[in-house]
PADRENGU-81064 format. One record per residue (C-alpha): x, y, z; residue number from 0. Coordinates in nm, 3 decimals, always signed. Layout:
residues N
x, y, z, i
X, Y, Z, NUM
...
***
This chain:
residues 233
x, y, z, i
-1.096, -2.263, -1.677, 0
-1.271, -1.910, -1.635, 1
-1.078, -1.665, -1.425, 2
-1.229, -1.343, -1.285, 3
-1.102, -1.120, -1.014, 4
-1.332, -0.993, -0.742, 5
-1.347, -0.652, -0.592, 6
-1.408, -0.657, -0.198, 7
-1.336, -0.855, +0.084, 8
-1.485, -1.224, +0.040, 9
-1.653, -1.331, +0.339, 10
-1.812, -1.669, +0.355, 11
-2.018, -1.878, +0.648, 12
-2.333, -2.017, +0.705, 13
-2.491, -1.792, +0.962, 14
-2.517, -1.422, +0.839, 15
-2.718, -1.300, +1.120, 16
-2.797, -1.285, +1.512, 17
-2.520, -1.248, +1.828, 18
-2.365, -1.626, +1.638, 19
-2.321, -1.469, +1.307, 20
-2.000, -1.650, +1.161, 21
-1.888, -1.516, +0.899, 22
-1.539, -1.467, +0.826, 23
-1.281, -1.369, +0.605, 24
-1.144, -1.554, +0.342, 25
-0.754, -1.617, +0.322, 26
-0.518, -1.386, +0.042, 27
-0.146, -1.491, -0.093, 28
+0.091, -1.281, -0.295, 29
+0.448, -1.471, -0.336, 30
+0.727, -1.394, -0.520, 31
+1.002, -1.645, -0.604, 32
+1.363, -1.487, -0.644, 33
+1.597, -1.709, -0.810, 34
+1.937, -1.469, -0.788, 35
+2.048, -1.695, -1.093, 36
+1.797, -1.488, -1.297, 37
+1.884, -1.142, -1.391, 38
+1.626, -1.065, -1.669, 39
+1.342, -0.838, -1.557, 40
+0.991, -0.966, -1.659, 41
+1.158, -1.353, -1.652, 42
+1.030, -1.614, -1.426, 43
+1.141, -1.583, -1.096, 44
+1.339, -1.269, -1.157, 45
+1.558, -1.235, -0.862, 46
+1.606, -0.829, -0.875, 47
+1.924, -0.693, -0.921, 48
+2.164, -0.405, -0.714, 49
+1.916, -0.146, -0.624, 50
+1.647, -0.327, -0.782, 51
+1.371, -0.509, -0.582, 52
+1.049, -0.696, -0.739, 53
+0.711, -0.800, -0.748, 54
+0.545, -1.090, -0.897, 55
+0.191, -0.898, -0.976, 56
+0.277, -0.863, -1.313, 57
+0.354, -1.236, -1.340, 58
+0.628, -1.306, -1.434, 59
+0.838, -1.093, -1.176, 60
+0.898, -0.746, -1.265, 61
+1.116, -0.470, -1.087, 62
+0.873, -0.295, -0.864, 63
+0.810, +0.070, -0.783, 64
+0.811, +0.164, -0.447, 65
+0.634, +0.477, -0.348, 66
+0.734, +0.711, -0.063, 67
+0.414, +0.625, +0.189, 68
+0.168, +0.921, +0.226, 69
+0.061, +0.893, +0.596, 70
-0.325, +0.871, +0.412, 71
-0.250, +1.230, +0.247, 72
-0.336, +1.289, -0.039, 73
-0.173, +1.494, -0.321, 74
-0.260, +1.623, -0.629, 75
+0.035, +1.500, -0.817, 76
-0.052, +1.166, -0.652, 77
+0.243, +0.916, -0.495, 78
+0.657, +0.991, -0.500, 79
+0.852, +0.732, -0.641, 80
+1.114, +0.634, -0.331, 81
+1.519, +0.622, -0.339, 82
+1.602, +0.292, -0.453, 83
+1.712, +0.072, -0.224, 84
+2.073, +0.087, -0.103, 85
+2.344, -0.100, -0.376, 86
+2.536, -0.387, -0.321, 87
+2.857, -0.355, -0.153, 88
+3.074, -0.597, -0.018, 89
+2.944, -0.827, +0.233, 90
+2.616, -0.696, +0.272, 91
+2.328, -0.759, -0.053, 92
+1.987, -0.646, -0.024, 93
+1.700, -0.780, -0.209, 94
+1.337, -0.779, -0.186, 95
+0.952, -0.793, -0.295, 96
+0.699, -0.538, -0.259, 97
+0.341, -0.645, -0.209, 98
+0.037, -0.367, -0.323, 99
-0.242, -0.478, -0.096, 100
-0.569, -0.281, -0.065, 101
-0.556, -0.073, +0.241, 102
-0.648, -0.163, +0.601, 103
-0.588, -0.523, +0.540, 104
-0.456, -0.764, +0.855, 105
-0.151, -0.949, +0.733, 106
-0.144, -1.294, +0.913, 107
+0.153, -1.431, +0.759, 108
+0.510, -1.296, +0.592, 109
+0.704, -1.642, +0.501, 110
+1.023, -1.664, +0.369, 111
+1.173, -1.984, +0.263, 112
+1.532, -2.005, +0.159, 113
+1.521, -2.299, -0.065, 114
+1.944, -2.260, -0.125, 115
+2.149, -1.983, +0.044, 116
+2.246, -1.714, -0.186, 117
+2.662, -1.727, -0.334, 118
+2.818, -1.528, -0.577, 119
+3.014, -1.850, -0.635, 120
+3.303, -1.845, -0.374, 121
+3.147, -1.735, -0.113, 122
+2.808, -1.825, +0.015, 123
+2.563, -1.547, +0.263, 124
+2.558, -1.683, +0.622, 125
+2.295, -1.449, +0.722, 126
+1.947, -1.343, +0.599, 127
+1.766, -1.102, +0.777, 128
+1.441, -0.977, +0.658, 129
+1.274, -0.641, +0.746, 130
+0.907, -0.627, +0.657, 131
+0.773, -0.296, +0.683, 132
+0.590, -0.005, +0.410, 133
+0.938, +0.128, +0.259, 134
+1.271, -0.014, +0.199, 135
+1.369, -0.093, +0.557, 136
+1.746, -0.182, +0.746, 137
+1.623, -0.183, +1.070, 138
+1.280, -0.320, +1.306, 139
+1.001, -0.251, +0.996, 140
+0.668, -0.103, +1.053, 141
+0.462, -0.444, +0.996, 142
+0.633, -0.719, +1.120, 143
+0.938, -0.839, +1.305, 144
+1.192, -1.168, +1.142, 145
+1.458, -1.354, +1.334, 146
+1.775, -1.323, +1.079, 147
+1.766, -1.700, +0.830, 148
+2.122, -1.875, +0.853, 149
+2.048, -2.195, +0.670, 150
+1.799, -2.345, +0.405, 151
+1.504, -2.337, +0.609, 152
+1.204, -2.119, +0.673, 153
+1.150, -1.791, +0.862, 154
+0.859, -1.648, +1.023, 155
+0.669, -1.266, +1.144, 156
+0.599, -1.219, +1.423, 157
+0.385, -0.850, +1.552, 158
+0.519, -0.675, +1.848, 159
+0.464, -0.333, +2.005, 160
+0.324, -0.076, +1.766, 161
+0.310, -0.320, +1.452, 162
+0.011, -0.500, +1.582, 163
-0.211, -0.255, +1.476, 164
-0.054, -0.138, +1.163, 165
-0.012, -0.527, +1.078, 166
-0.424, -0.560, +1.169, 167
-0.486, -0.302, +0.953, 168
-0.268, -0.194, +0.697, 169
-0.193, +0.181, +0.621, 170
-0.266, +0.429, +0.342, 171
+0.059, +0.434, +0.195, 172
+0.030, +0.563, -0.114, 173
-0.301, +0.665, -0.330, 174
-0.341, +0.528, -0.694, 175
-0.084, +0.656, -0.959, 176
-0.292, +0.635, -1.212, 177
-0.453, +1.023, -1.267, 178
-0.765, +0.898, -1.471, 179
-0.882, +0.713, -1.175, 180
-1.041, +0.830, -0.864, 181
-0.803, +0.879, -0.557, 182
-0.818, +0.522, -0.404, 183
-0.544, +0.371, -0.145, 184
-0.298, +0.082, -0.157, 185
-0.089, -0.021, +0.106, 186
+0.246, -0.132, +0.064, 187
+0.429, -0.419, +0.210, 188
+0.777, -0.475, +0.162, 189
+1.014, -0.765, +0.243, 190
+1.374, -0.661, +0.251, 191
+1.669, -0.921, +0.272, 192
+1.962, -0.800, +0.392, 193
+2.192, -1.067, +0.269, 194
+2.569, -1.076, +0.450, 195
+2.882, -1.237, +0.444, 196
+3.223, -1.154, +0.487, 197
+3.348, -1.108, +0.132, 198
+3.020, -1.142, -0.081, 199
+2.934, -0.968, -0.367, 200
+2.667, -0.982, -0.608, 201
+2.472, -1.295, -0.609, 202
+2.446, -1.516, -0.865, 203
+2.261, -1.824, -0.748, 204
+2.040, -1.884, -0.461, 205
+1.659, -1.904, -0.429, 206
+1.409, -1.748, -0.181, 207
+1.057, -1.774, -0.115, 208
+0.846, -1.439, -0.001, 209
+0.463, -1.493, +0.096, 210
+0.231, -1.285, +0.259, 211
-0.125, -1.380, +0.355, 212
-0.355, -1.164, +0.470, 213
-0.719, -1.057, +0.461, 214
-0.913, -0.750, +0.317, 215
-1.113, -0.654, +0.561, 216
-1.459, -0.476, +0.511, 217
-1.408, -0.147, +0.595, 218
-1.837, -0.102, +0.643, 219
-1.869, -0.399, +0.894, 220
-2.057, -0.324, +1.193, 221
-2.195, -0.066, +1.037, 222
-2.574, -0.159, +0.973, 223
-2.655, +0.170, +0.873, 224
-2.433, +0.173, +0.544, 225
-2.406, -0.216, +0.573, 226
-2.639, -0.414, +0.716, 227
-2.521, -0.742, +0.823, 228
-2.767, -1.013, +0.559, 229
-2.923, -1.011, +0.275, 230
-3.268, -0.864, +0.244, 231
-3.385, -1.223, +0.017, 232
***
């Protein structure tokens, strides 16, 4: 089978004009499976390491970059890599997975499934509580809001307060790294576990789920001007 990858927001429907246009967007996933058991980098379901979170866009996981966000400013030595992510210390692991959407997206979804609670083999995490926000978070992130995970079992976003609109439409975070290319934005999404137990140290089994869903939005919509709203056929 033929794979391509498209460029824009896909829209689809069956009525592209008058006060019943519906036309809508069409549902995105990025997921990551960490599997703590796995400590290789670029290794299936590479579960990060101390310091170390990762993304799955290289496929398999990699350890990601995250960028310091720009607040949509841009800079002519383009993005700052960010502090890494605080170590592990006794009773309290973080991991994570960083998402690079295209800006002003709306998230609907940030999943995470704990398939087997994370151990380091004599003692197993009680707690996971997940932070979703555009930087490596420990408290209430910018994007979304988690209930802390105590068994195998899924968890949930939910938007409250000022995350609504970030979460409807994702921020600039941080512009392309790449200097040959033409300033563009990416936002950044980031799921951080902070994984606790009295006692616990490094993990060395356990596997979790992160998904986000979300749409890319058309940033020219309503705008029939610079977009008009059919086809001229």
């Amino acid at each position: 089978m033929a794979r391509s990858t498209f460029s824009g927001p896909i829209i689809s429907g069956d009525q592209r004009f008058s006060p019943v246009r519906n036309i809508g967007y069409t549902d995105l996933v990025q997921s990551a499976l960490l599997d703590f058991s796995v400590t290789t980098p670029n290794t299936a379901n590479y579960g990060g390491g101390s310091g170390v979170f990762v993304n799955s866009n290289n496929i398999p996981n990699n350890s990601a970059v995250i960028y310091t966000p720009q607040s949509g400013v841009l800079s002519n030595t383009g993005p700052t890599v960010a502090s890494a992510p605080t170590a592990d210390a006794t009773g309290t692991i973080y991991r994570g997975a960083v998402f690079y959407l295209p800006y002003s997206c709306n998230i609907t979804d940030v999943i995470v499934d704990v398939g087997t609670l994370p151990t380091d083999g004599s003692v197993t995490a009680n707690s996971i509580q997940p932070y979703v926000s555009n930087n490596f978070a420990t408290s209430t992130g910018v994007y979304a809001t988690m209930a802390a995970i105590t068994s195998a079992t899924r968890g949930t976003a939910t938007y409250v307060g000022t995350q609504l609109p970030y979460a409807s439409a994702t921020l600039q975070d941080f512009q392309n790294p790449n200097a040959n290319t033409q300033p563009t934005w990416f936002s950044q999404v980031i799921v951080t576990l902070k994984i606790t137990n009295t006692g616990l140290t490094t993990p060395t089994s356990g596997q979790i789920e992160v998904t986000i869903r979300y749409n890319q939005l058309d940033m020219n919509i309503g705008n029939t001007t610079t977009y008009p709203y059919g086809n001229f056929d």
